[in-house]
C-alpha positions as CSV (number, residue, x, y, z in Angstrom):
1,X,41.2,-29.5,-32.7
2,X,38.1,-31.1,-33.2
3,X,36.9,-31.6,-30.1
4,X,37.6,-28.2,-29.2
5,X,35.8,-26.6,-31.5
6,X,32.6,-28.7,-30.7
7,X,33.3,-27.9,-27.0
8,X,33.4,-24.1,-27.5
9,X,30.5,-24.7,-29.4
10,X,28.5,-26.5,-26.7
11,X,29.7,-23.7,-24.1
12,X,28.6,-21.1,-26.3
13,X,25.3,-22.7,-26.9
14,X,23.3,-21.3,-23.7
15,X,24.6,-17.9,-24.4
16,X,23.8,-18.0,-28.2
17,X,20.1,-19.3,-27.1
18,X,19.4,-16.9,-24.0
19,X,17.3,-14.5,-26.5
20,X,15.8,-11.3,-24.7
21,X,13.1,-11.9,-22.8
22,X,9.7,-11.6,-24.9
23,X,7.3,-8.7,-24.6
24,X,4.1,-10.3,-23.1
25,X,1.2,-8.2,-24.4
26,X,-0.7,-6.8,-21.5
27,X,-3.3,-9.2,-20.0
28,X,-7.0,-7.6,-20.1
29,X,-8.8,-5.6,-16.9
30,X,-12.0,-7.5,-16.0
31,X,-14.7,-5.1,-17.9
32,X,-15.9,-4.7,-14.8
33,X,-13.6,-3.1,-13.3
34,X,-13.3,-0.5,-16.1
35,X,-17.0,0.1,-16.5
36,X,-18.0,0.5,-13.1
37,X,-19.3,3.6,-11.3
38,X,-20.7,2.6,-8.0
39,X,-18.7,0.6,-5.3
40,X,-19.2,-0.5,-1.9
41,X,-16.1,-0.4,0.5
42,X,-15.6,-3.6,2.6
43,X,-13.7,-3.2,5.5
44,X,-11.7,-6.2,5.5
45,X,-10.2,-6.3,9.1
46,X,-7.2,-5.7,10.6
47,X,-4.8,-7.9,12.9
48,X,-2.7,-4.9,14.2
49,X,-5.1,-5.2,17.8
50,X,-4.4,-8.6,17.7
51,X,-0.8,-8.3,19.5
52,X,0.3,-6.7,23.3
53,X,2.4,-3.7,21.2
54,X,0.2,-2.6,18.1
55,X,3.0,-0.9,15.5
56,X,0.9,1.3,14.3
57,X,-1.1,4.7,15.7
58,X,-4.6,4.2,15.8
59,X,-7.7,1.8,16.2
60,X,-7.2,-1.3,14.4
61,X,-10.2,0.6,12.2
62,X,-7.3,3.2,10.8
63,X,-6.7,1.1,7.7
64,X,-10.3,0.9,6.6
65,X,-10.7,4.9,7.5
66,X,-7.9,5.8,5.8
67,X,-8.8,3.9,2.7
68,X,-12.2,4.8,2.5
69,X,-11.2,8.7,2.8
70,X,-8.8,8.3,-0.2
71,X,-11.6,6.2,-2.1
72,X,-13.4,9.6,-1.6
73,X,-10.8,12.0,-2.4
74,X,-10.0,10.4,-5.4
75,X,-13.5,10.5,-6.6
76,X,-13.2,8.2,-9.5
77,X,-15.8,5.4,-8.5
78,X,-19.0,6.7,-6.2
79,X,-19.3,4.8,-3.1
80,X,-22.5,3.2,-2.4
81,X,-24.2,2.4,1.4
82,X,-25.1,-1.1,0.2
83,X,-23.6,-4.0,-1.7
84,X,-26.5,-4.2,-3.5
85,X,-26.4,-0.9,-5.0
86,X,-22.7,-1.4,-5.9
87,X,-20.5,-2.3,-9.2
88,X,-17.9,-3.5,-7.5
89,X,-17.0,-4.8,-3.6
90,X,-13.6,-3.2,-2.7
91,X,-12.3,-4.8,-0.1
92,X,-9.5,-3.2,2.4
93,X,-7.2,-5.4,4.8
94,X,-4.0,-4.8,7.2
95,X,-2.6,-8.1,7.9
96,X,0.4,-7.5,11.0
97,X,2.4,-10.2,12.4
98,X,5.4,-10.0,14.7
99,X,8.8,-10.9,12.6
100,X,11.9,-12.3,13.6
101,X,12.8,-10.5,17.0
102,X,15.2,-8.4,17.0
103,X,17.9,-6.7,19.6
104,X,16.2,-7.7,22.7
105,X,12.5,-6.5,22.6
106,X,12.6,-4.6,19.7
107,X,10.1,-6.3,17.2
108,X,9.7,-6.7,13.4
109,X,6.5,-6.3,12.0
110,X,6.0,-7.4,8.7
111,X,2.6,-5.5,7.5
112,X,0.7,-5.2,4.5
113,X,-2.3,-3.9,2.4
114,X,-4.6,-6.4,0.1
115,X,-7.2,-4.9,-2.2
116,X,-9.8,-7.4,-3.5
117,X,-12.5,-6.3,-5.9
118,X,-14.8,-8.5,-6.5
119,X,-18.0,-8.3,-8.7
120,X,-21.3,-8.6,-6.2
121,X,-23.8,-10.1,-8.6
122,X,-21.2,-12.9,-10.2
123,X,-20.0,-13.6,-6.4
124,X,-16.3,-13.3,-7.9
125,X,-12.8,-12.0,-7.1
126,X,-11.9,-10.1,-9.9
127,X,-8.4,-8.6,-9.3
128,X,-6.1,-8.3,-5.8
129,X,-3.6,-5.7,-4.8
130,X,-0.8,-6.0,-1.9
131,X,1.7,-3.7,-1.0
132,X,4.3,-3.7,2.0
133,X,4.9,-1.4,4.6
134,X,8.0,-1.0,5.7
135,X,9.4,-2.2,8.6
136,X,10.9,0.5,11.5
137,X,11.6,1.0,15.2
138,X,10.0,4.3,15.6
139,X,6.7,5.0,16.4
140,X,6.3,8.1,14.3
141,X,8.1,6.4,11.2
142,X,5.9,3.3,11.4
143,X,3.0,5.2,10.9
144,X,4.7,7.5,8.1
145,X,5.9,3.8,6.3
146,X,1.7,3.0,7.1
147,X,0.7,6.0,5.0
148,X,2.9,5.6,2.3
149,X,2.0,1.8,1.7
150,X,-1.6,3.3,2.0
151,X,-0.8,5.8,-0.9
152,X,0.8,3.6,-3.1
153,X,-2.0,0.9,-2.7
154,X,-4.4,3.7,-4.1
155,X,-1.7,4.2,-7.1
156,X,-2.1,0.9,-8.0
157,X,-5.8,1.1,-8.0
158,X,-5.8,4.0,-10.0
159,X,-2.8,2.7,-12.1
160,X,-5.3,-0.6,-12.6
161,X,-8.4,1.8,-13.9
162,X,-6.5,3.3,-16.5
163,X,-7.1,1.1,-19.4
164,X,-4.1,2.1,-21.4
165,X,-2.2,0.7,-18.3
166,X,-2.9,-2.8,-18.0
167,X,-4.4,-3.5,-21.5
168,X,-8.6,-2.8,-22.4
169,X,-10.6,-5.4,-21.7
170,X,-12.4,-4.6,-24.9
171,X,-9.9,-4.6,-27.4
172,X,-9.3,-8.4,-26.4
């Protein structure tokens, strides 16, 4: 009786001590980031030239266009002509590479977005985005997944600027 007590116990242990996960407080913006006003947008490259069947419409330049554009529409940060004159580098890229082939010459292409801001005087990385764009065999819905991954990269931006989002940098 014993011993079965003790090994219900030990059984029950793990579930007793799985509390609920912890609420982390939210770790601090860079200042900069929050108190900018000026940025310089970097166009980071893209590798979607670099293959015989590029997946998406466009010069390999679309990404950094695109970007730039909604940097402009949003209006939140005004964007400079130099990296000298800016806050903050904000830095676009499209990386593409071909996936695991699939049905005969139909191609996976696994595709995504990195933001990096980075302060220009400190020489620094300061925060990173990525976001995915999702994989398909059309043409037309290729470029519709491109647009979306472009929007919801500029969510996260703006998402990231909010202080209330991500924690204020001054209150730390």
């Amino acid at each position: 009786m014993m011993k079965t007590t003790v090994s219900c116990a030990l059984m029950c242990l793990p579930i007793l001590s799985a509390a609920p996960p912890k609420q982390l407080p939210p770790a601090p913006v860079p200042a900069q980031i929050l108190a900018a006003k000026k940025v310089f947008v970097v166009n980071a490259g893209a590798d979607a030239g670099a293959y015989p069947v590029a997946p998406f419409s466009g010069a390999p330049e679309r990404a950094y266009n695109s970007f730039y554009a909604a940097m402009k529409t949003w209006g939140h940060y005004q964007i400079v002509g130099t990296p000298s004159e800016a806050d903050l580098l904000i830095e676009i890229r499209l990386t593409v590479r071909p996936g695991v082939v699939q049905h005969g010459d139909s191609t996976y292409w696994d595709a995504q977005f990195r933001v990096v801001i980075s302060d220009p005087k400190a020489h620094a990385m300061l925060w990173a985005l990525t976001e995915q764009v999702e994989n398909a065999s059309l043409q037309g819905n290729r470029d519709k997944n491109f647009d979306q991954a472009l929007a919801r990269i500029m969510t996260d931006l703006e998402r990231l600027t909010a202080p209330s989002t991500f924690g204020d940098a001054s209150n730390q």
